[in-house]
N, C-alpha and C positions, 0 to 999 in steps of 0.2 A: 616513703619512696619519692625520689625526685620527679616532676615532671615534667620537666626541660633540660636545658644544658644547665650542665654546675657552673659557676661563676665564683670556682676556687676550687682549692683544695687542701686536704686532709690526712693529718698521718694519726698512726696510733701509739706512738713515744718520740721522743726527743730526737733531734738530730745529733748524731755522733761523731758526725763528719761537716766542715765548715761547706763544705758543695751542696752537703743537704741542707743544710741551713734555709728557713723561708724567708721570701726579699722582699723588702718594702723601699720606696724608693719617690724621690719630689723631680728627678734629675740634676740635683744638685747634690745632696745627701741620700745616703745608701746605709740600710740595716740591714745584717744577714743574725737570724733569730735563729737559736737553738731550740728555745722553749725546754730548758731543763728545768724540772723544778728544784734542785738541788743547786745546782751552778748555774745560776740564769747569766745567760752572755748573752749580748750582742755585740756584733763587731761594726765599727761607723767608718763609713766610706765616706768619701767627695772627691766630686770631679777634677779638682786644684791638685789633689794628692801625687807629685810625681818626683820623681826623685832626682835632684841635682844631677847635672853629671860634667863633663869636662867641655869647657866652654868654645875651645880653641876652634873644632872642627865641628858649632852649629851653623855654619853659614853653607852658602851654595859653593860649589867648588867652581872658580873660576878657569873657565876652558873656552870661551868665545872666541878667542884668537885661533884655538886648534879647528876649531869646525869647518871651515874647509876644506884642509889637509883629510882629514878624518871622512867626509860627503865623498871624495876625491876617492879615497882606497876603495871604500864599501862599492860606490859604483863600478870603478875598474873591476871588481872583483872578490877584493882579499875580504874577506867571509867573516873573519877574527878581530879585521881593525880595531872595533869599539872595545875592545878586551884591557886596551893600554888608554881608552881615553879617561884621564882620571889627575887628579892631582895628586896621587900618591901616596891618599890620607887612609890610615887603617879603617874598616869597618867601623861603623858608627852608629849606634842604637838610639833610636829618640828613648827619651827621659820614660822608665819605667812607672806605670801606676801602682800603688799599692794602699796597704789600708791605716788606717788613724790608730787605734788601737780598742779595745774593745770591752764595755761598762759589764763590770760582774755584779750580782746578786749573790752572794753563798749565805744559803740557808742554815739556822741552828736545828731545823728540824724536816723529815721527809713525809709528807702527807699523805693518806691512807686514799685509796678511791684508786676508781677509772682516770686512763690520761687518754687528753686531745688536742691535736695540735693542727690548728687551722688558719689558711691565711684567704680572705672574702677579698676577689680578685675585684668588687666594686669598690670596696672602700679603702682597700690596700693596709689593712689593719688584720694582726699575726695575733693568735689569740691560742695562749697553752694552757688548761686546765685540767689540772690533778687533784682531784677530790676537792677538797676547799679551797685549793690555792687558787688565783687567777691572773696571769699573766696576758697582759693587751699592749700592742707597739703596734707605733704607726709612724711616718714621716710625712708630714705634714707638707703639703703642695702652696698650701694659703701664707704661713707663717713660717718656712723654711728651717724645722726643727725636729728633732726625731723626738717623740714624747710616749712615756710607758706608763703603765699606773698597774701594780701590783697590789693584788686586796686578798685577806683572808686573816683569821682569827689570830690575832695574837704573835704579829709577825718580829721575826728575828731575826736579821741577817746583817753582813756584814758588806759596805759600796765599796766600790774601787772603780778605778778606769786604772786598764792594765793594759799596758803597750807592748805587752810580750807575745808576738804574733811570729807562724812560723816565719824564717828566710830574712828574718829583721838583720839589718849590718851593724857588725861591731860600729862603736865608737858613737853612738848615737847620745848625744846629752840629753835624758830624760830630767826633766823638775816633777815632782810632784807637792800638790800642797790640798790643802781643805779648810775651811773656814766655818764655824755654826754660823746660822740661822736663826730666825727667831721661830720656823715651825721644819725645820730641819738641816740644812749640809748645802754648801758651794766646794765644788770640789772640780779640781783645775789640773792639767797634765801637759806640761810644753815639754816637746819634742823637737832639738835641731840636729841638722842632718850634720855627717861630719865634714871638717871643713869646709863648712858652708854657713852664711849667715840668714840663711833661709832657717824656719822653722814651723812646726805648726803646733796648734796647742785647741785640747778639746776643755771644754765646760758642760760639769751636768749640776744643775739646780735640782737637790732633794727635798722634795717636800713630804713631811709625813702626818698621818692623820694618827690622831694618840700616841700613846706611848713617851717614848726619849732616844733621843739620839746626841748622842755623843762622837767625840775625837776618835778615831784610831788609824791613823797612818799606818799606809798612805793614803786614808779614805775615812768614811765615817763609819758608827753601827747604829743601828736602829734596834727599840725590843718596845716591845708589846703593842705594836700602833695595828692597825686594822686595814691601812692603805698606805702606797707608796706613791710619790708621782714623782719622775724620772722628764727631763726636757734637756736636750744637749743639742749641742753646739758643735762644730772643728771650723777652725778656720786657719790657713796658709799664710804666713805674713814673714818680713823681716822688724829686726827689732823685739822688742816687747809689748801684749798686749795687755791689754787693762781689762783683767779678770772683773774687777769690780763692774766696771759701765758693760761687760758681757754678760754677768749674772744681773745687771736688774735690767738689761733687756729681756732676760728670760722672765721675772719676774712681772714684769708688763703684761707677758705673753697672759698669764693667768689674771690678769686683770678684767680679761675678758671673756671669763668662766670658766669653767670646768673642765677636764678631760672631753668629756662628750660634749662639749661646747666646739673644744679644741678640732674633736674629730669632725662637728659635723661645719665646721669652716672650709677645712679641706677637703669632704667627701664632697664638697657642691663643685667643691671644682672636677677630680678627680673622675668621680664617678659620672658627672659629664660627657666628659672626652670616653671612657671607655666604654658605655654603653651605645654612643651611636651604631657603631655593630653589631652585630648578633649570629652567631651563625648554631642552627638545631639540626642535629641528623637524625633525627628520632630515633636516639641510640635507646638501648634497656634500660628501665630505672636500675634495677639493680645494678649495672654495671657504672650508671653514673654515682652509685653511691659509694662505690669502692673506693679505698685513698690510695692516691696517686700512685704510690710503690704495687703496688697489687694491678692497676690499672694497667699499667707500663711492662708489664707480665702477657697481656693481651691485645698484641698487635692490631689484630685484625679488626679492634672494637670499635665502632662509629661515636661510643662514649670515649674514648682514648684521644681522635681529631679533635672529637669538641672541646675536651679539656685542653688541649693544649692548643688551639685554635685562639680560645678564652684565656690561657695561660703566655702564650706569646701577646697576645696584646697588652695585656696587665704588663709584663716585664718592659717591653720596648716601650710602653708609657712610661713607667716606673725610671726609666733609665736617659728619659729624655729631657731637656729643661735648659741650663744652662751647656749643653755641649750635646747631641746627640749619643749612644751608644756605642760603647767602647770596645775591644773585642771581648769584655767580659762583663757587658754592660755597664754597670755600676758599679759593680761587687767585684770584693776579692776578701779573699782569706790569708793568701799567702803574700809576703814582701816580693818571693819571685817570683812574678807573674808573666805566663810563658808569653812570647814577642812582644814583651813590655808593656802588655796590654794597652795598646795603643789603638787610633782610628788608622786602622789599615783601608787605603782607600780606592787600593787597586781591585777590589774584592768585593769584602767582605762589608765594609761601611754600611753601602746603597742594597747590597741582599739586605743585611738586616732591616732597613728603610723604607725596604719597596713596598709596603701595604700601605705607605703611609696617608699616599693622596688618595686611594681606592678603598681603605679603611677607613678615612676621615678622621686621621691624628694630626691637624695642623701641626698640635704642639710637639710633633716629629717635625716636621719638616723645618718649623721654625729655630728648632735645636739643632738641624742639622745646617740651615741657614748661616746661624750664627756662629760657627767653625767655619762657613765658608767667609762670610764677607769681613769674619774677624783678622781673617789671617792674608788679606790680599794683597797687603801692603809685599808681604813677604812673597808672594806668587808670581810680582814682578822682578822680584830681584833674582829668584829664578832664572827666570824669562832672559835678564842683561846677562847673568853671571857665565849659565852654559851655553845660550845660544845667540847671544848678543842680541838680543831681540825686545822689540818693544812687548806692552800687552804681558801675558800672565800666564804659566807654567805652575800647576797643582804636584806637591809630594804625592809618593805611594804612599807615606808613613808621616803623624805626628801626634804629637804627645797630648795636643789640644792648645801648649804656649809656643809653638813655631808653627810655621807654613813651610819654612824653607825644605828644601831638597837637600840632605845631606845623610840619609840612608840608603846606602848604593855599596855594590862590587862586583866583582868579575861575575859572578855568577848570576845574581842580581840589578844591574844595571837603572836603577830603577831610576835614575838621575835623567836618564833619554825618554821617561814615558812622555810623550804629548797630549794625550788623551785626555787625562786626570780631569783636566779642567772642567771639559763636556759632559764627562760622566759623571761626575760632582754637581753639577748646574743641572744636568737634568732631571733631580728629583723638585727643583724649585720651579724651574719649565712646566711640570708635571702638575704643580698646584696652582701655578698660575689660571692655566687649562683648567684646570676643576674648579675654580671661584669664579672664572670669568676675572682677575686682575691682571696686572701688570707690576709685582713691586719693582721700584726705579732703584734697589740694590742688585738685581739679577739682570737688570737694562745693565747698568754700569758693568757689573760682571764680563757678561756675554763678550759685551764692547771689546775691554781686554783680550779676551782667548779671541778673538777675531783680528786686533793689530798681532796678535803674536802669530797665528800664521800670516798675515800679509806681510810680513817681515819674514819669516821662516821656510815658509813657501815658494824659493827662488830659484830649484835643481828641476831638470828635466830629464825622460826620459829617451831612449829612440823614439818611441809613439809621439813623440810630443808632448804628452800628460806629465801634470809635475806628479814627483818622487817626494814621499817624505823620508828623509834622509837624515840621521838615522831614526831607528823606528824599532818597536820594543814592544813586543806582547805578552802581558802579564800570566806568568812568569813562566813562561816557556821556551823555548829555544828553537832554532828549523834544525833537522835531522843531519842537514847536510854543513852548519855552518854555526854559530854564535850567537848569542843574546841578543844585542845591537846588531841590527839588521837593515831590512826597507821594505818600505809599502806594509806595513801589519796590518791585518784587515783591521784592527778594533781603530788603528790611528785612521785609517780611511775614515772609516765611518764617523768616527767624532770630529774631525775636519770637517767634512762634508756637514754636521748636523749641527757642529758649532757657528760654521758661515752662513749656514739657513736663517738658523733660531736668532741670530743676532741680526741680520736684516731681515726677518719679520719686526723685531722689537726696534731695528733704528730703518726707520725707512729712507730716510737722508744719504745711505752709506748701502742702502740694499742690494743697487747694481752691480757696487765695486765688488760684493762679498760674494752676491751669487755667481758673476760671471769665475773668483776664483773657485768657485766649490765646484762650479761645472768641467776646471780640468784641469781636477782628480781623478786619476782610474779608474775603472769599473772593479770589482772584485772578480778573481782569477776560482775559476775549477778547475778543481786538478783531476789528473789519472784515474782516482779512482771515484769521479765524479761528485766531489766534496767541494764545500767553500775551503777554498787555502787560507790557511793563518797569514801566510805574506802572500801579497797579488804579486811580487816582484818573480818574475819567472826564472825557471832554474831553484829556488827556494823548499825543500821537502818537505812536508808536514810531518812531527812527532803528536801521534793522537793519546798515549797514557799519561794523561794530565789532567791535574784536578781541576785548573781555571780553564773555562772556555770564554776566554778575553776574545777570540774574532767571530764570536755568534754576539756581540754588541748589536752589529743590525737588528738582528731578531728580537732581542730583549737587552735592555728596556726600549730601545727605538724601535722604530715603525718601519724603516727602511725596508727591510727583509720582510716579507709576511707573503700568506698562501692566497690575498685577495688580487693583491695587488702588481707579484711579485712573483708570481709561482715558481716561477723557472728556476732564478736564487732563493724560494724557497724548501724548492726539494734539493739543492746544492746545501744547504743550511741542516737539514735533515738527515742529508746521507754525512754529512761530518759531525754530526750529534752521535747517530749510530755506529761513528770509527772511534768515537772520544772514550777512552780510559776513563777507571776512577782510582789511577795513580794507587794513593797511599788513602784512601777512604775516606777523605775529609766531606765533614758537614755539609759545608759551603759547598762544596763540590757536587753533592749530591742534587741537593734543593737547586744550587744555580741551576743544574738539567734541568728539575724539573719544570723552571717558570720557562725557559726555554722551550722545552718538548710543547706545554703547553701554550706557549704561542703558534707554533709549528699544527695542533688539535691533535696530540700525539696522543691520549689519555692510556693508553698501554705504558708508555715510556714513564709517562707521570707517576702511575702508580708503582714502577718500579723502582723509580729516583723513592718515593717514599716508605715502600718496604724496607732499602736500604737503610733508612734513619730509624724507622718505625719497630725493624727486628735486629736493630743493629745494637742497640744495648746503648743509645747516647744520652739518655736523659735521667737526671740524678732526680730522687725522690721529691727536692724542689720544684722539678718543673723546668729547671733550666738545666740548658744541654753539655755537653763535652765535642771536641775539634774531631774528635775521630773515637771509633766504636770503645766499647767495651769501658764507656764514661772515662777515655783519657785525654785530662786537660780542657779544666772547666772555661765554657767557652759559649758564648751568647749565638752564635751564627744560626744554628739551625733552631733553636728556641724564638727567636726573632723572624725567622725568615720565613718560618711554613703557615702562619696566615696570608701572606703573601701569593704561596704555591695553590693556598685553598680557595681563595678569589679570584683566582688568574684561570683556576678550569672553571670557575660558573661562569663569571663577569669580566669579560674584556671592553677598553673602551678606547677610541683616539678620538679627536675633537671632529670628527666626520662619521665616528664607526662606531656600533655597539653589537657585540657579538655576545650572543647567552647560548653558555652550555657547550664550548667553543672544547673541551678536553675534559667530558665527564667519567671519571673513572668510574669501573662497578662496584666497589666499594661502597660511593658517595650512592647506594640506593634509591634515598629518599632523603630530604631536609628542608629547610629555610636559612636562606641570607636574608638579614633586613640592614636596608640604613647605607651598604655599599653607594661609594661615591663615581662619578662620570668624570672624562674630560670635557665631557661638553654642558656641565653643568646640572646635570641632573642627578636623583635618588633613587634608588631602586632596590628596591625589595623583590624577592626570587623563591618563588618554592616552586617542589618539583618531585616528582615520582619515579616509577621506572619508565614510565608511558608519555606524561604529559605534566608541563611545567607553563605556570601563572607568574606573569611579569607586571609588577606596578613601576609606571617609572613617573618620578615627578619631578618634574624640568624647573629650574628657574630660568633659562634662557628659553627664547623661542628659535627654536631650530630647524635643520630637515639632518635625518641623519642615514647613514645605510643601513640597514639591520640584516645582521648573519644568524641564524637560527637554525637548527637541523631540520625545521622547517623549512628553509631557503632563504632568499635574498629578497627586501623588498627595501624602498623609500619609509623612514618615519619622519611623519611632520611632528615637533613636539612645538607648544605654546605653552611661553611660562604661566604658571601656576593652574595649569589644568595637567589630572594626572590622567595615564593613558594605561588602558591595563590588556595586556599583552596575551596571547592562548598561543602555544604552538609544543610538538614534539620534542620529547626527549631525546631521541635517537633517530 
């Protein structure tokens, strides 16, 4: 019997289904493991993987010269104007993710025993074992390669790499080719797209322990050898690559040992990064020893949070590296992958992110980093195209190779958000905060979304206060009028936090930014004493929606909160309590919840989490689906609910630490260890029904306020002494 949190998970046969499939992942390459022992697949992913599409309408739509005309209607009135502000170009999908194709094993024979199929969310190594046989994959963090090694008596099977994956498009020019070895198989599969001179083309290097292996197109056979060792490759390129200096790159790789050489290169990294966390709810051994599918049967189980507490970190690490998290992480199984499997980033991006700095995943933030400052070039052409403006305009949508804006329509608008920016930039604000740095690429950043409203920022209104004109909250509509609107609360607020943040970081420039941030409106309550989605009056709110784009104050900013702020935070509160859950999305759920839980809602929290918890959204893998009943495999709420589950222990701002701030009654009894501050400290958390012990160890020397059900007091922290905390549970 276990006697802590499991740190994986376990099925008792194969995956049938490529959603149940277990994931392994470096953030750059992606395996989704059957673990059959009859047909062993895995199917390989990369982040590069996206699918050509028609070049004409990737850029910004030029409308600069309309925006006045346009500022002009909205103000007077006309409700609809932004309906026609458009260049007339049909719907436009960023470049679809899909997968490589996928290395088969087929067996001459089917092994007698017990079967297991387990994926050790430390080392990120998937491990299927049916009597004698023994299947191990892993993708490698250290040497960026997915590598398998297959052992058991007398083995006989047939390689391939098969590119026949569901939703694949006619016309696709496959090559397939293989080559011996002098201790087994190179075997090679280029795939171009059609009409396109793009292509991509994977390499697995077989090596076999005894036996013979031989030719058989499109692949090799292995018979009587005793181990297989499997190390592959995909890489996206135009042209042709040279399969050769690819295979004895692989061939290097084993120059430097063994499989388990192999693995423990990259479990030093890996398992690193995901153990600074830990979260124990002193759930039942027995229930921690159930496999997942059986687990996920039992809602209400304290071993069920933990396992996917411990299972959401594993994945959003897995899935982070060279791009952050995609809307289906890493992985996919299918060619069509629902909204393009794309960083949607009105959303859904930063939910799946947000544990990143309070979890202590640099190597999130740093992946998500690198999406931001890769694409900025394109952020300003934005900025000139539609608003004729200096400075930087963030997409809702990109594929991961554009920044530009050019996913938008009537319905959608998504080409008028202004916000994107701030809310993109503040998961790197966020780390900044919690190192105690500055990097001088989120200085540069800021800068931009700050000349772009001082350029932007030029309409008034009766009050005096400037209008942001027009104005767009994700993705909702006012009751009484059109997409394209004014005043959204979310665009207040990320104005308002983008001309802070950027003259905290340029103090040269601080005056001009904060005197424009100061007039900006205040946020409007309405009628039925709620924050309104637009401060613009006369504007109705529509509350049955999945995004709550104008609760941005509250979460992830600071703006809104019940310390500092009460007044708009029970305005924040009562529009929480009118909010819909539309069509039951994920995102939708958890976004309440870190919400509620800013707000110390933990009733609400725990409701936001029944919803996902008994809603039927998590496949036997561990990773979730967009809406119940597992439809439409989809990383949001698998990502996001370690997030939800340190946001009711441990809140922090670079002034404030509040423990225990929205503890549901579920949450009994446990331990957090290892959660990070914005003010630079560590902190470890246990706690009961009664009474909960705080260790916090500072590397900055601080004073900080401390919120505790205990009450309000001053903490002095001094780095490198640790301070250890008594107070009430409730």
């Amino acid at each position: 019997m276990s006697t802590g949190p499991v740190h994986g998970t376990w099925e008792p046969r194969p995956a049938g289904r490529w959603e149940d499939a277990f994931l392994s992942g470096n953030g750059r390459h992606g395996a989704l493991v059957f673990g059959d022992s009859d047909d062993d697949r895995v199917i390989v992913t990369h982040h590069t993987l996206v699918r050509p599409g028609d070049d004409r309408y990737r850029r910004p739509p030029q409308l600069a010269a309309g925006l006045p005309a346009l500022q002009d209607r909205l103000l007077a009135g006309d409700l609809t104007a932004a309906e026609t502000f458009t260049d007339g170009r049909p719907l436009q999908w960023v470049r679809s993710f899909h997968p490589a194709f996928q290395t088969r094993l087929r067996h001459a024979t089917t092994p007698d025993g017990p079967y297991r199929r387990t994926v050790d969310f430390t080392t990120g190594e998937i491990t299927a074992v049916h009597g004698d046989r023994t299947s191990r994959v892993f993708v490698s963090r250290a040497d960026d390669v997915i590598i398998q090694r297959v052992t058991a008596p007398g083995l006989t099977l047939g390689l391939s790499l098969d590119p026949r994956l569901p939703g694949a498009p006619h016309g696709l020019g496959v090559g397939e080719g293989a080559v011996l070895t002098a201790d087994g198989a190179l075997l090679g599969l280029r795939v171009r797209y059609p009409g396109s001179d793009l292509a991509y083309t994977g390499v697995t290097l077989a090596v076999a322990e005894g036996g013979t292996t031989r030719l058989a197109p499109p692949g090799a056979r292995v018979e009587g050898a005793t181990a297989l060792l499997l190390l592959t490759r995909v890489r996206r390129h135009t042209g042709e690559l040279d399969l050769v200096a690819e295979g004895r790159a692989l061939r290097e790789l084993l120059d430097g040992g063994s499989y388990d050489d192999l693995l423990a290169r990259h479990t030093a990294e890996h398992r690193t990064a995901y153990t600074r966390v830990t979260l124990d709810l002193a759930a039942d051994p027995a229930e921690r020893a159930l496999p997942g599918s059986e687990l996920l049967e039992r809602p209400e189980s304290p071993a069920l949070l933990e396992r996917l507490f411990a299972a959401g970190r594993y994945h959003l690490l897995s899935a982070s590296g060279m791009f952050p998290p995609r809307l289906t992480g890493l992985w996919t199984g299918d060619w069509d992958t629902a909204w393009a499997g794309a960083f949607t980033n009105d959303a859904n991006l930063n939910l799946q992110t947000a544990s990143a700095a309070a979890g202590a995943l640099p190597e999130v933030t740093e992946a998500h980093a690198a999406l931001v400052h890769g694409r900025l070039a394109d952020w300003r052409d934005n900025a000139r195209a539609v608003f004729g403006a200096r400075g930087a305009v963030a997409p809702a949508h990109t594929d991961g190779e554009s920044g530009h804006a050019y996913h938008f329509s009537r319905e959608y608008p998504l080409h008028l958000w202004t916000a994107g920016a701030d809310w993109l930039l503040k998961p790197l604000v966020d780390h900044d905060e919690t190192y105690g740095t500055r990097d001088p690429r989120t200085a540069t950043a800021l800068a931009e979304v700050a000349l772009f409203y001082e350029d932007f920022l030029t309409r008034t209104g009766p009050d005096g206060n400037l209008v942001i004109v027009p104005s767009y909250s994700p993705e909702n509509r006012p009751a009484n009028g059109s997409w394209g609107a004014i005043d959204a609360a979310m665009d207040l607020s990320a104005a308002r936090h983008a001309l802070l943040t950027a003259a905290a970081y340029h103090p040269r420039h601080a005056d001009r930014w904060r005197a424009l941030a100061d007039r900006l409106p205040p946020h409007r309550i309405n009628a039925d004493g709620a924050l309104a989605e637009w401060a613009w009056p006369g504007l109705e709110d529509s509350y049955d929606h999945r995004h709550l784009s104008h609760l941005y104050g509250v979460w992830p900013l600071d703006e809104i909160n019940p310390y500092d702020t009460p007044g708009l935070a029970e305005a924040a509160h009562r529009a929480l309590e009118l909010r819909g859950a539309e069509n039951d999305s994920a995102h939708g759920h958890l976004h309440h919840a870190l919400v509620a839980a800013r707000l110390r809602d933990a009733d609400r929290v725990a409701h936001a989490l029944d919803q996902v918890l008994k809603g039927d959204f998590f496949h036997a893998s561990l990773m979730s689906a967009h809406y119940p009943r597992r439809d439409v495999y989809n990383a949001d709420a698998a990502h996001t609910l370690p997030a939800v589950l340190i946001e009711t222990l441990v809140q922090s701002t670079p002034g404030r630490l509040a423990l225990l701030p929205a503890l549901p009654d579920r949450l009994r009894a446990g331990e957090l260890r290892g959660v990070r501050t914005r003010f630079g400290a560590e902190i470890d958390l246990a706690w009961s029904r009664t009474r909960a012990t705080a260790v916090v160890r500072p590397s900055r020397t601080t004073r900080v306020e401390l919120r505790t059900p205990s009450g309000t007091e001053p903490l002095d922290l001094v780095a490198g002494e640790d301070r250890v905390l008594h107070l009430r549970t409730r």
